[in-house]
NUKOLKOL-604808 format. One record per residue (C-alpha): residue number from 0; residue in one letter; x, y, z. Coordinates in nm, 3 decimals, always signed. Each point is the difference from the previous one (the first is absolute). Layout:
<atoms>
<atom NUM,A,<X,Y,Z>>;
...
</atoms>
This chain:
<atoms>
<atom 0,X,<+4.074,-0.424,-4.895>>;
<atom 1,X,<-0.295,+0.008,-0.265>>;
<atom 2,X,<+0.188,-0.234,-0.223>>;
<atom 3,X,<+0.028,-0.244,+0.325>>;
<atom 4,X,<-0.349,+0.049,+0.103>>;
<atom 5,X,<-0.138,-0.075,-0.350>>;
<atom 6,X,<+0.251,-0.322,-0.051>>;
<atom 7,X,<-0.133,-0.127,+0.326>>;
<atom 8,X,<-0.408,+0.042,-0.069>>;
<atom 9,X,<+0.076,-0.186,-0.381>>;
<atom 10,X,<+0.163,-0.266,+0.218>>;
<atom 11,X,<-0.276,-0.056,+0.242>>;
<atom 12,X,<-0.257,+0.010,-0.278>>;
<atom 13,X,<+0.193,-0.255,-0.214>>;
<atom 14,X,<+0.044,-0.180,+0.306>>;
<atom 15,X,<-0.382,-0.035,+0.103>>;
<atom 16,X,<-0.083,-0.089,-0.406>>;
<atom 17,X,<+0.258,-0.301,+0.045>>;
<atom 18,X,<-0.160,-0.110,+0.327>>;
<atom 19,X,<-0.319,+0.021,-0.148>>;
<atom 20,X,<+0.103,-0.195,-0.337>>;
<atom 21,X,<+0.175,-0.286,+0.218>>;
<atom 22,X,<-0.355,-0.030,+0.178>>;
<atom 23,X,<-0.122,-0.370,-0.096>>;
<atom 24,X,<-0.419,-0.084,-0.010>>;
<atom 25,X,<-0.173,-0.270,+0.181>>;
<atom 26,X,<-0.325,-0.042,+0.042>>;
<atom 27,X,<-0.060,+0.240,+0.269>>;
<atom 28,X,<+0.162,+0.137,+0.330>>;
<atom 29,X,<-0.082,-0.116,+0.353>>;
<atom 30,X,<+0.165,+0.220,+0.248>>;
<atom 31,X,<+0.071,-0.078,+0.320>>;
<atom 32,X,<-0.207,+0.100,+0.288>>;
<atom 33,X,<+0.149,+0.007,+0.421>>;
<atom 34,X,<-0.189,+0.001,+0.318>>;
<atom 35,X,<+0.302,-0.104,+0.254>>;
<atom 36,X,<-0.025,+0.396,+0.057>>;
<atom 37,X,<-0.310,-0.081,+0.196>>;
<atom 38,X,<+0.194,-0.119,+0.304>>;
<atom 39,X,<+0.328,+0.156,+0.094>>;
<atom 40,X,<+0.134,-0.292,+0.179>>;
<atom 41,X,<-0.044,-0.178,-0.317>>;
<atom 42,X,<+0.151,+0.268,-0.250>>;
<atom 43,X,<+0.271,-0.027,+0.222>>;
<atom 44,X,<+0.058,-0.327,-0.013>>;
<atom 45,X,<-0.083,-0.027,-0.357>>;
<atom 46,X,<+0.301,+0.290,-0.095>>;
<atom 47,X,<+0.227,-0.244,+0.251>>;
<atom 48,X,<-0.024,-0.305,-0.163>>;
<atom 49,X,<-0.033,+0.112,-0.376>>;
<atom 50,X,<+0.374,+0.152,+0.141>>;
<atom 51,X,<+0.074,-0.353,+0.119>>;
<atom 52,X,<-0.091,-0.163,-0.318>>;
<atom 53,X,<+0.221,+0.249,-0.203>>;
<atom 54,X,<+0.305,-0.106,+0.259>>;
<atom 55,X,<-0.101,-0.343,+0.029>>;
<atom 56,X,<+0.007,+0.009,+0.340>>;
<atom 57,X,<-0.075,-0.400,+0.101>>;
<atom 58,X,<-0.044,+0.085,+0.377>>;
<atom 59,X,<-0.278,+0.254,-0.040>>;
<atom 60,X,<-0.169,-0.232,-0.251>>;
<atom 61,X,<+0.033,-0.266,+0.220>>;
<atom 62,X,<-0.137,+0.175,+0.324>>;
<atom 63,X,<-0.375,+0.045,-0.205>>;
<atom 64,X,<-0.052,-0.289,-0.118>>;
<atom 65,X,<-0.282,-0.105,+0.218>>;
<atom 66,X,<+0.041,-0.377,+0.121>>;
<atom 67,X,<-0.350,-0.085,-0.220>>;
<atom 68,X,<+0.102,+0.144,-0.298>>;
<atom 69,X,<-0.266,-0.074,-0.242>>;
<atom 70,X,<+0.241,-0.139,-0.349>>;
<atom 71,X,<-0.270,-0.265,-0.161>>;
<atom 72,X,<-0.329,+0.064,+0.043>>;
<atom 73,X,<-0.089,-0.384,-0.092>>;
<atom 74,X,<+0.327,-0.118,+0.206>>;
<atom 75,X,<-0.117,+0.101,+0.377>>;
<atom 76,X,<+0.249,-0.196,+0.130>>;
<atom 77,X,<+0.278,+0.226,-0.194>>;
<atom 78,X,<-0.110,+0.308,+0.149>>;
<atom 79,X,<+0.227,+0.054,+0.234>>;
<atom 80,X,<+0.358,+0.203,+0.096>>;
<atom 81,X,<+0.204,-0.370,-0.083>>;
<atom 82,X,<-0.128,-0.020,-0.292>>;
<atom 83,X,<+0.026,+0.364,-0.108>>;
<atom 84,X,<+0.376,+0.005,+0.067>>;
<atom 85,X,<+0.061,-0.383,-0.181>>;
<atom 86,X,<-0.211,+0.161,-0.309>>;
<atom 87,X,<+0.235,+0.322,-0.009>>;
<atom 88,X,<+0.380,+0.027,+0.089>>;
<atom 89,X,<+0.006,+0.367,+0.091>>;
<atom 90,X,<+0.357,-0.038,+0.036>>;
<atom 91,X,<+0.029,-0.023,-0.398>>;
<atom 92,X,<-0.027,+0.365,-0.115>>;
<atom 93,X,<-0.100,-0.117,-0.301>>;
<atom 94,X,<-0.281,-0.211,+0.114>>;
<atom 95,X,<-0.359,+0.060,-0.157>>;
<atom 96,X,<-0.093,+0.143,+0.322>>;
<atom 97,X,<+0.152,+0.323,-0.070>>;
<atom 98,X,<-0.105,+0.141,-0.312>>;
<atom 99,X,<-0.386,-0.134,+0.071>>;
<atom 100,X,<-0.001,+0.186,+0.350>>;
<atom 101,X,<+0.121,+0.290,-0.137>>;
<atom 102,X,<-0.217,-0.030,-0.292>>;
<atom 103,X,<-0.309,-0.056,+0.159>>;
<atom 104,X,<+0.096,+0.279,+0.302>>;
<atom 105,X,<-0.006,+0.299,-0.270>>;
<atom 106,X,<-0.384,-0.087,-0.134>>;
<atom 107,X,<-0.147,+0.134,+0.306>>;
<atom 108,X,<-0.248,-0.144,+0.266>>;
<atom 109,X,<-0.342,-0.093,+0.064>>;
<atom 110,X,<-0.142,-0.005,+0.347>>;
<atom 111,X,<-0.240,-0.140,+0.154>>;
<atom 112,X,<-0.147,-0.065,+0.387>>;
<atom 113,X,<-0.016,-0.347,+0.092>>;
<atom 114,X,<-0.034,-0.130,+0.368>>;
<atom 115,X,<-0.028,+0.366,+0.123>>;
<atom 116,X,<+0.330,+0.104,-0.186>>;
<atom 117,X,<+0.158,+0.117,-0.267>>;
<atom 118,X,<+0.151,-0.263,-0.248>>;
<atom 119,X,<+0.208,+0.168,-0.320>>;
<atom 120,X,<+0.038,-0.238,-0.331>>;
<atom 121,X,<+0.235,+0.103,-0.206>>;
<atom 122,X,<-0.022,+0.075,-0.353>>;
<atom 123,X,<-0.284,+0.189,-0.018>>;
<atom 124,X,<-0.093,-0.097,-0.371>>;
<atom 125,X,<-0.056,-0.324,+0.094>>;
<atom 126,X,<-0.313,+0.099,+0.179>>;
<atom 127,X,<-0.179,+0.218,-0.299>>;
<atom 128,X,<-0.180,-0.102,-0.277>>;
<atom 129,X,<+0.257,+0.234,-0.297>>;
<atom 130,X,<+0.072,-0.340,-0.197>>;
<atom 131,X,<-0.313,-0.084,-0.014>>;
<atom 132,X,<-0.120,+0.374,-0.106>>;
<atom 133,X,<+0.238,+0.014,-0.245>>;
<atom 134,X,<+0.044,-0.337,-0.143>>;
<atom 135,X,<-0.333,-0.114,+0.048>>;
<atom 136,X,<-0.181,-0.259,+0.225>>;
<atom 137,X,<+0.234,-0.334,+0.049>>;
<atom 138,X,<+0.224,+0.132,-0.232>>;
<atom 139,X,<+0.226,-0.278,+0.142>>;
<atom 140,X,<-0.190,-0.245,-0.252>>;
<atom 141,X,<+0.118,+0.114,-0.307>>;
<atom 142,X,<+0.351,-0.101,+0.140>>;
<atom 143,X,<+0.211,-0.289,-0.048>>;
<atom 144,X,<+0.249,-0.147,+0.244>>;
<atom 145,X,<+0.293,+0.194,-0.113>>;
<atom 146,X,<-0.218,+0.346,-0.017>>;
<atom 147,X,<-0.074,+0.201,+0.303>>;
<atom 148,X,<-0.061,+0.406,+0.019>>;
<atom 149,X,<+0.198,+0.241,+0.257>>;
<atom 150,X,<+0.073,+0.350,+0.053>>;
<atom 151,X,<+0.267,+0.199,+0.070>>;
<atom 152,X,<+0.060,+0.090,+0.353>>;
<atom 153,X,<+0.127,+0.340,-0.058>>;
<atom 154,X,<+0.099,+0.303,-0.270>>;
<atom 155,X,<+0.244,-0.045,-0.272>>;
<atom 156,X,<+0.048,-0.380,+0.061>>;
<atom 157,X,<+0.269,-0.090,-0.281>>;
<atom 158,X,<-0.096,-0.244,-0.276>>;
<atom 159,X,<+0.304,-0.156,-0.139>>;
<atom 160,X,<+0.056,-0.142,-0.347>>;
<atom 161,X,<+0.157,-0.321,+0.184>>;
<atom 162,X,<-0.040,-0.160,+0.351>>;
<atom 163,X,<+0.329,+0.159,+0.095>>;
<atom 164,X,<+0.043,+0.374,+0.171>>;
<atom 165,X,<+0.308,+0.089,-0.223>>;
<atom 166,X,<-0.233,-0.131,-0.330>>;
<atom 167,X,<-0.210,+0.342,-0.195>>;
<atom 168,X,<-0.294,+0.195,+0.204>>;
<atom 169,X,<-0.232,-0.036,-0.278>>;
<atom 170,X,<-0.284,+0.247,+0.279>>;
<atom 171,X,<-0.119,+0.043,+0.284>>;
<atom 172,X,<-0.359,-0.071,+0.191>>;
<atom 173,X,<-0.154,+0.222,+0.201>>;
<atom 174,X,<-0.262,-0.241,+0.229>>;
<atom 175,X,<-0.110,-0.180,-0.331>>;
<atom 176,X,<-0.124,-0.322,-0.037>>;
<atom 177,X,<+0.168,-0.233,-0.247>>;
<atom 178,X,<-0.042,-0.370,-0.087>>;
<atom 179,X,<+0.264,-0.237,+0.100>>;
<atom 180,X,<+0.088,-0.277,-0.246>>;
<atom 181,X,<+0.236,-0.246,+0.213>>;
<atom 182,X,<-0.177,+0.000,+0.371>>;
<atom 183,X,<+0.077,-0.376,+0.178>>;
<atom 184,X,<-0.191,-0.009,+0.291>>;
<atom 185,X,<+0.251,-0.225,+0.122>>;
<atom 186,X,<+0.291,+0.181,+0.084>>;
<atom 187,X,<+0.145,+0.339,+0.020>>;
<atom 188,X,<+0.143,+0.184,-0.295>>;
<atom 189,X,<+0.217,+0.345,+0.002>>;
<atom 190,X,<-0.144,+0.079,-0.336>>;
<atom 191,X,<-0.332,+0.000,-0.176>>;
<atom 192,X,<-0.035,+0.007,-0.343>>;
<atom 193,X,<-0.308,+0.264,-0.096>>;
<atom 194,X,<-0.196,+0.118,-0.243>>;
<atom 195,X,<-0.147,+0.293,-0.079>>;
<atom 196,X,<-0.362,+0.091,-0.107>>;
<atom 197,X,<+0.143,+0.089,-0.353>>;
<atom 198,X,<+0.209,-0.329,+0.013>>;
<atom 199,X,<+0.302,+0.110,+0.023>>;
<atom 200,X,<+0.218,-0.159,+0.281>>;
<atom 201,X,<+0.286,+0.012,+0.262>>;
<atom 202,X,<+0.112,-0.120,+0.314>>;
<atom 203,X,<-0.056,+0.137,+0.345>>;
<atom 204,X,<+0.162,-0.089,+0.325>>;
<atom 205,X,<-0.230,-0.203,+0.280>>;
<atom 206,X,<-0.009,+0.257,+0.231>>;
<atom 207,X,<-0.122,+0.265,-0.242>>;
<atom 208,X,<-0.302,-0.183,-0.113>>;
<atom 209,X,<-0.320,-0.131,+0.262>>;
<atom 210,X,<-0.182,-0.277,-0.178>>;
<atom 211,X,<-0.356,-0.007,+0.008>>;
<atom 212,X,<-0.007,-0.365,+0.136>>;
<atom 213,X,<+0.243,-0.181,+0.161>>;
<atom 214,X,<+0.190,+0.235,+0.173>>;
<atom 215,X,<+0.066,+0.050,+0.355>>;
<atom 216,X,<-0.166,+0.227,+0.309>>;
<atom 217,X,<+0.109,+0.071,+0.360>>;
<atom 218,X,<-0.223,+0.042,+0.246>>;
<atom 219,X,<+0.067,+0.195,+0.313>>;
<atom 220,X,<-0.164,+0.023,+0.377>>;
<atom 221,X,<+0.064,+0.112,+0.325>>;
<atom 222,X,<+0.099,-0.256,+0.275>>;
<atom 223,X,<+0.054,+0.078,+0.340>>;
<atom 224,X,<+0.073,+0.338,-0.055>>;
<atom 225,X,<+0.224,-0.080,-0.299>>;
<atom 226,X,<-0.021,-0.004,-0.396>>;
<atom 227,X,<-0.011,-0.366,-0.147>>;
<atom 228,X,<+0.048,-0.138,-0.305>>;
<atom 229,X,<-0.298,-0.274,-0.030>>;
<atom 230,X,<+0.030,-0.079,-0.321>>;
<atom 231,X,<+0.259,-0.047,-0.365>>;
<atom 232,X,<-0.226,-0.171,-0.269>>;
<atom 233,X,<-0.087,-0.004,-0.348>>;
<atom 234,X,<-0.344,+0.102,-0.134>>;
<atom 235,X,<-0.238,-0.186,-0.169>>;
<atom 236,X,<-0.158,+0.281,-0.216>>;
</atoms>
């Protein structure tokens, strides 16, 4: 029983030493903060349609879309339920829509009261100032128009030697920021290609990775009694 005992506190401590080792540097963490928890209705909701999103349940998408969905804010006359479902085919299950919900839907929520009520914009990181504490002021300057900085959504994101799941785990990123070397602005990838602040690199999959710039929110509000989703857009900055 010793000899088991003993054999299984080695493992665990050999264990934790590789975990640690496989960790990969950025240039700094930004974890992710949620106030949906501030309205029950809304946590709810919230745990209902991040289940939705995992099934790819069409119909329960398609019942939130409010019929002004905001998609372009310089395109007013795109903003609307039409447009939202010509822009995404939600009957594709592998249609961008997926990954970027679900993405965006595990980074936590900002809220704030507007018109009397409670409106919930999701991720939350979008709304602080980390990249510019920890990369500086416009660090978006230095950039070119391949480059672009993100961090991962969550612990132990896998960093693979290739842009292919069965290709090496080279680490893992725990909330780090990293640099990505082959952002288009113009159309959705699976993979990025990053580097690291020691310059090392490795791929990532899309909906491990929020980009500083250029990737998408969701904005939720309460209409008639019911959650709404108002708006699906990218950032800016």
């Amino acid at each position: 029983m010793k000899s088991l005992l003993l054999f299984i506190a080695i493992f665990c401590i050999m264990n934790d030493r590789v975990q640690s080792q496989n960790e990969l540097n950025g240039w700094g963490k930004i974890y992710p903060k949620d106030e949906s928890e501030s309205d029950i209705t809304f946590s709810l909701f919230i745990m209902e349609l991040k289940q939705a999103v995992e099934n790819k349940n069409v119909n329960f998408i398609e019942g939130i879309i409010s019929p002004v969905i905001e998609l372009e804010y310089d395109y007013p006359s795109k903003n609307n339920y039409k447009s939202f479902m010509e822009k995404y085919e939600l009957r594709d299950s592998m249609n961008e829509f997926w990954p970027i919900a679900k993405k965006i839907l595990s980074l936590g929520a900002f809220s704030k009261k507007m018109d009397d009520s409670s409106v919930f914009f999701f991720p939350s990181v979008w709304f602080s100032d980390d990249y510019n504490r920890i990369l500086g002021e416009e660090f978006y300057m230095g950039l070119d128009s391949t480059q672009n900085y993100a961090n991962a959504v969550n612990q132990n994101v896998k960093v693979y030697k290739g842009a292919e799941e069965s290709s090496e785990i080279i680490g893992k990123l725990n909330y780090e920021i990293v640099k990505i070397i082959n952002f288009d602005h113009r159309k959705f990838t699976d993979w990025y290609k990053i580097e690291l602040k020691d310059g090392s690199m490795g791929y990532v999959k899309n909906e491990d990775l929020y980009l500083s710039m250029f990737d998408y929110f969701m904005t939720f509000k309460k209409v008639n009694g019911d959650w709404e989703m108002v708006a699906f857009e990218r950032t800016i900055i």
